[in-house]
Each structure stands twice: as structure tokens, then as C-alpha cells.
C-alpha positions as a Markdown table, in Angstrom:
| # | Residue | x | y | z |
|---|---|---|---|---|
| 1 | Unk | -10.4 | 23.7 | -5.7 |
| 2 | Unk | -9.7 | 26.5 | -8.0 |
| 3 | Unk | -6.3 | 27.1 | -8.9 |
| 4 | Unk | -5.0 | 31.1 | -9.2 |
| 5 | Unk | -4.9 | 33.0 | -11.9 |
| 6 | Unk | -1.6 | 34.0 | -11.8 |
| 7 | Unk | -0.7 | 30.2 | -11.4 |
| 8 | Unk | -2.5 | 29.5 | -14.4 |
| 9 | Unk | -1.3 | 32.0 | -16.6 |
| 10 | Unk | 1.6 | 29.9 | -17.5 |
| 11 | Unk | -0.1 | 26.9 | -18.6 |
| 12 | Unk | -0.8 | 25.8 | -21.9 |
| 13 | Unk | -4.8 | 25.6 | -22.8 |
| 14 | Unk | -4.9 | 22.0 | -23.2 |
| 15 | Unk | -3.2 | 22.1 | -19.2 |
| 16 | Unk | -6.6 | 24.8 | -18.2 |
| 17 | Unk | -8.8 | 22.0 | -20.1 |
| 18 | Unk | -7.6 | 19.0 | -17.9 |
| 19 | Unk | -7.7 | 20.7 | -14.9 |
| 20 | Unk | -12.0 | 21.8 | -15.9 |
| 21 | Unk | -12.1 | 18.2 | -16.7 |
| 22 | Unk | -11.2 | 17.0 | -13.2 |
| 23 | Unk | -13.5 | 19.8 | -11.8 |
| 24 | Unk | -16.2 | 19.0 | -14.0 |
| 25 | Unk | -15.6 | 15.1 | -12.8 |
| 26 | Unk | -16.5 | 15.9 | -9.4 |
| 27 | Unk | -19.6 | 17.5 | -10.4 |
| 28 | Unk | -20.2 | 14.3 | -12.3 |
| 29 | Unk | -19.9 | 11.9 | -9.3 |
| 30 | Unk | -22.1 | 13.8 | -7.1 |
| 31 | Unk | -24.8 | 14.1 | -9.5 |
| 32 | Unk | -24.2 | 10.6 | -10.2 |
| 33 | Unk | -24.6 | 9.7 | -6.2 |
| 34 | Unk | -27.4 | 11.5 | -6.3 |
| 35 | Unk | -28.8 | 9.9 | -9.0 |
| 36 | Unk | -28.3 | 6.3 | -7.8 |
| 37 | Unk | -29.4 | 7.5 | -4.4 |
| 38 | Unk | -26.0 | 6.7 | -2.6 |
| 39 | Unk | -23.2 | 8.3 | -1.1 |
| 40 | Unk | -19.9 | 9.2 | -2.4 |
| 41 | Unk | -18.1 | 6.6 | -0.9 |
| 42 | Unk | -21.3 | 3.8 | -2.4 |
| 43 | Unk | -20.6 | 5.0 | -5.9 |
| 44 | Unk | -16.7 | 4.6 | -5.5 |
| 45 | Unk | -17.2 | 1.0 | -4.6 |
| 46 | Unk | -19.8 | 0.7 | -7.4 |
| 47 | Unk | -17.4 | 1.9 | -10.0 |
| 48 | Unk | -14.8 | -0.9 | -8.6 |
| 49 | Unk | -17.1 | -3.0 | -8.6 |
| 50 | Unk | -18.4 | -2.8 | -12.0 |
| 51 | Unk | -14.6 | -1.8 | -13.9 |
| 52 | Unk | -13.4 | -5.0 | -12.1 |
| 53 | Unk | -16.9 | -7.3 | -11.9 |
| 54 | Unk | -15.9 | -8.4 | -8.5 |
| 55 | Unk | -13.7 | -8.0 | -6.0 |
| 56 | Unk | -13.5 | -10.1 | -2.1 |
| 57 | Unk | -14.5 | -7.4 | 0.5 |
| 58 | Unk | -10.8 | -7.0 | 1.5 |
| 59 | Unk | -9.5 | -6.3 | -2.0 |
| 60 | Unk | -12.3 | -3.7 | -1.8 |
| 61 | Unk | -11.4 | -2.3 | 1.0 |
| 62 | Unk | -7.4 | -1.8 | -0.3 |
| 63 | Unk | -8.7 | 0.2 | -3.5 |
| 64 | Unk | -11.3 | 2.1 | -1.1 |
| 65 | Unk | -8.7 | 3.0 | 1.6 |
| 66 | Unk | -11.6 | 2.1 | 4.5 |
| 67 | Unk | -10.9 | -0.4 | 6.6 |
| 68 | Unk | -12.4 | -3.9 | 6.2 |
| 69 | Unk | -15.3 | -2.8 | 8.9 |
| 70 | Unk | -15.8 | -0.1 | 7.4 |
| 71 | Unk | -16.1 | -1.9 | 3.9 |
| 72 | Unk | -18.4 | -4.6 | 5.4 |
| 73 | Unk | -21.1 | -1.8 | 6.2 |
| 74 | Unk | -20.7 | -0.1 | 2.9 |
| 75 | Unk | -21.6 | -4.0 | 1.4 |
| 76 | Unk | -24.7 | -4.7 | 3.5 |
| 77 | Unk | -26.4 | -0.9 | 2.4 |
| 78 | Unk | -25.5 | -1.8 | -1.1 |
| 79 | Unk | -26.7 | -5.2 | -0.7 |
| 80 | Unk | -29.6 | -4.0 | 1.1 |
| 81 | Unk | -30.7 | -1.6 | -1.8 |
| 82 | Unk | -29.9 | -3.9 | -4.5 |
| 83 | Unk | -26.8 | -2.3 | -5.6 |
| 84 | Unk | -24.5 | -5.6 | -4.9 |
| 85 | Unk | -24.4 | -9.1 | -5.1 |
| 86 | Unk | -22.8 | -11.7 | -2.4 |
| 87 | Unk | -21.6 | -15.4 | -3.5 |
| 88 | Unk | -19.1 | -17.7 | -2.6 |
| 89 | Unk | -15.8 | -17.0 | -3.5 |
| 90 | Unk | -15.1 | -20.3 | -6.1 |
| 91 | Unk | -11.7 | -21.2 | -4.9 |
| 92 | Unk | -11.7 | -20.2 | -1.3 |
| 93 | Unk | -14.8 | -22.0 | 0.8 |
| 94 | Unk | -14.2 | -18.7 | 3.5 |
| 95 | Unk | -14.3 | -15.9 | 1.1 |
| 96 | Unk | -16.9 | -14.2 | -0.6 |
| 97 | Unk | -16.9 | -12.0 | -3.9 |
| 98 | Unk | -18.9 | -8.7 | -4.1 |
| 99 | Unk | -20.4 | -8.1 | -7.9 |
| 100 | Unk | -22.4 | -5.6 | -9.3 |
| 101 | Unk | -26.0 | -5.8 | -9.8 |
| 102 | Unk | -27.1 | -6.4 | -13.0 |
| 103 | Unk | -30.0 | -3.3 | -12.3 |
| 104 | Unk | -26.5 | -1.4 | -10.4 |
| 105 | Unk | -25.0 | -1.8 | -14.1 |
| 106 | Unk | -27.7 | -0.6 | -16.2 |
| 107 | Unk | -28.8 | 1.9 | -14.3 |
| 108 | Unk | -25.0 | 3.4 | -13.8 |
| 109 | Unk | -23.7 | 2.6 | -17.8 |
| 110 | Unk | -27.2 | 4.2 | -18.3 |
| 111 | Unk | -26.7 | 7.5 | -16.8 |
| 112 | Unk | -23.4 | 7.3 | -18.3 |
| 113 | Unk | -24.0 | 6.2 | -21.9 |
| 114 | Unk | -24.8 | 9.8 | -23.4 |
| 115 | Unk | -21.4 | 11.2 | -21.9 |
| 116 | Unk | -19.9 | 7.8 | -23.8 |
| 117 | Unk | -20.8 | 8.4 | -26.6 |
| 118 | Unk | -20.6 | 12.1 | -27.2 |
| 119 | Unk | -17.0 | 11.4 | -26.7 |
| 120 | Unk | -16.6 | 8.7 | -28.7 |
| 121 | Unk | -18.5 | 11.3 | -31.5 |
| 122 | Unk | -15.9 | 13.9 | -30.4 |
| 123 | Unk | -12.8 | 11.6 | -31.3 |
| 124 | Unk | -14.3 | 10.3 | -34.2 |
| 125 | Unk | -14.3 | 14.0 | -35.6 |
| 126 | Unk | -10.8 | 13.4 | -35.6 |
| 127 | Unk | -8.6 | 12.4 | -38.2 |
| 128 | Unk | -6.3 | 9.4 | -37.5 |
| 129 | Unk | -3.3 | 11.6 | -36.1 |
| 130 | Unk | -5.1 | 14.0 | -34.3 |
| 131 | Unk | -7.1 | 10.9 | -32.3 |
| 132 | Unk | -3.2 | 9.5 | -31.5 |
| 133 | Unk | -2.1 | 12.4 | -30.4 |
| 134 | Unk | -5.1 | 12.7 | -27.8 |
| 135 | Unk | -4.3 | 8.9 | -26.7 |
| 136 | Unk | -1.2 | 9.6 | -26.3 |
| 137 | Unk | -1.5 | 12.7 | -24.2 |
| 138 | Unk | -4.2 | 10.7 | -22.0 |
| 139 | Unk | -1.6 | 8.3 | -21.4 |
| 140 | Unk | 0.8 | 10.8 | -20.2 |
| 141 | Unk | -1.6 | 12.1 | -18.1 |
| 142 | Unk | -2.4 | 8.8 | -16.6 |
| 143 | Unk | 0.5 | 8.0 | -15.7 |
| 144 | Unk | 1.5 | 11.7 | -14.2 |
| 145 | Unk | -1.2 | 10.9 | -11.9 |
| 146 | Unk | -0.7 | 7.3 | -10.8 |
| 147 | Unk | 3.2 | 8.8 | -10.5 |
| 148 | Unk | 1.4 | 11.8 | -8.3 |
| 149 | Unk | -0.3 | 9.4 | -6.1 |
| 150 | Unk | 2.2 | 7.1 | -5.4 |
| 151 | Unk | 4.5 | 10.0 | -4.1 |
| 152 | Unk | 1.4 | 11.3 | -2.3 |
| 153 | Unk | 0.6 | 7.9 | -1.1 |
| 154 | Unk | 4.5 | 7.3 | 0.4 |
| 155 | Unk | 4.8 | 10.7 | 1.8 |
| 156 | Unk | 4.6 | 10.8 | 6.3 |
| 157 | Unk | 1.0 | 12.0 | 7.0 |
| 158 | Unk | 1.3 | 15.1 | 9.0 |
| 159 | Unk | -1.1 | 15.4 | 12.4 |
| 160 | Unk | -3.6 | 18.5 | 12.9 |
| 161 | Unk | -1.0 | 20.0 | 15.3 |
| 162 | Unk | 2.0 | 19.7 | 13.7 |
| 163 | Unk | 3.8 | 22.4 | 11.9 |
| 164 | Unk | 5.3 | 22.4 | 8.5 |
């Protein structure tokens, strides 16, 4: 999505920046799908997967927004290509927990690592202030977004043939 020019106009360079960020972001996760040889919704789960180190199937399925069918057959390809691990959930006999492969990992951090550390190299160019002052506009823009997607998230979904 590319956002007018005259809407842009207005915004202040490091507000342009962000928004190529995101773009560039997207670009990032397909090449990365395509990388790993999975689909878009795969890698999500992955990325869950490996920020959290496991998750049951249901609490997958919540920060997926699939349903727990639908979660159950994104497991079993990951499973079936390596990409997960299944094992007994260690305090409830009728659960499981989904974890990352250890190859899933390395591959993944791997494709990853020479983003990683170019930006840690770009902070570190950075004098003290300058690096707060990034922080503390990435904050600000983490939380404008989990703001953003809670209001999104509460808001009545319209249906194809309803009008505005």
C-alpha cells in the first residue's frame, strides 16, 4: 500500500522512513517464506514460535487469528517438514506444546543475522543520546500500533454488502 503524495507531504521524514520500513518488512517476510520454503501464514507461526519458544496449539491459534483446525494443519506441515517440534505439555497430561526446531532456528536467526547486526552497527554509530532518542521513538511507535490494533481489533467487521 502506497500512501499519496499529497498525504505525505505533511509528514516529517523520520514519519516517510517508518512507513518504507513497514513496506520494506513485507518484502522481508515474503523473501523470508520463500526462503524457508513455507507460506506466509508458516513463517508467522515460526516467528511465534521461536520469540516465545513454545506455545500449546490454542495459544497459537489466538496470536494467529485461525481457528484451532486451522492451526492444527498449519502444525502437521511444519511438523512434517521439520519446522516444529510436538511434546507433552509438562503440567497438563492432555496438552501439547509446539517448539521450534532447532534446524527452524538456525536456519531463520541465520537468514536474519546480517540484517541484526548491520543494525546493531547502525546504532552503535550513535552517540549515547542519539541511540535514546531512537529507543524512545521505537517505543512510541510500538505502542501507537498495539494502540492502532486494539481499536482495529474492537471495531464491528463490516460484510461485503454493506455500505458505509
Amino acid at each position: 500500500m502506497r500512501i499519496p503524495s499529497e498525504e505525505t507531504s505533511e509528514l516529517h521524514s523520520a514519519s516517510k522512513l517508518l512507513h518504507a520500513v513497514l513496506m520494506l518488512n513485507d518484502g522481508l517476510e515474503h523473501s523470508m517464506c520463500r526462503h524457508l520454503k513455507i507460506n506466509e501464514t508458516d513463517f508467522q507461526a515460526l516467528q511465534h514460535l521461536i520469540l516465545n519458544e513454545s506455545m500449546t496449539p490454542s495459544g497459537l491459534a489466538g496470536r494467529l487469528h485461525i481457528s484451532t483446525a486451522a492451526t492444527t494443519a498449519v502444525i502437521d506441515r511444519m511438523s512434517e517438514r521439520g519446522h516444529v517440534l510436538r511434546r507433552p505439555h509438562p503440567s497438563d497430561r492432555r496438552s501439547i506444546l509446539i517448539y521450534p526446531s532447532p534446524a527452524a532456528v538456525a536456519e531463520t536467526i541465520g537468514a536474519l543475522r546480517p540484517l541484526f547486526t548491520d543494525a546493531e552497527r547502525s546504532i552503535n554509530r550513535l552517540d549515547p543520546d542519539q541511540q535514546q532518542a531512537v529507543v524512545t521513538y521505537l517505543e512510541n511507535i510500538l505502542d501507537a500500533m498495539q494502540t492502532h490494533l486494539e481499536t482495529l481489533q474492537l471495531s464491528p467487521i463490516k460484510k461485503r454488502n454493506e455500505r458505509s
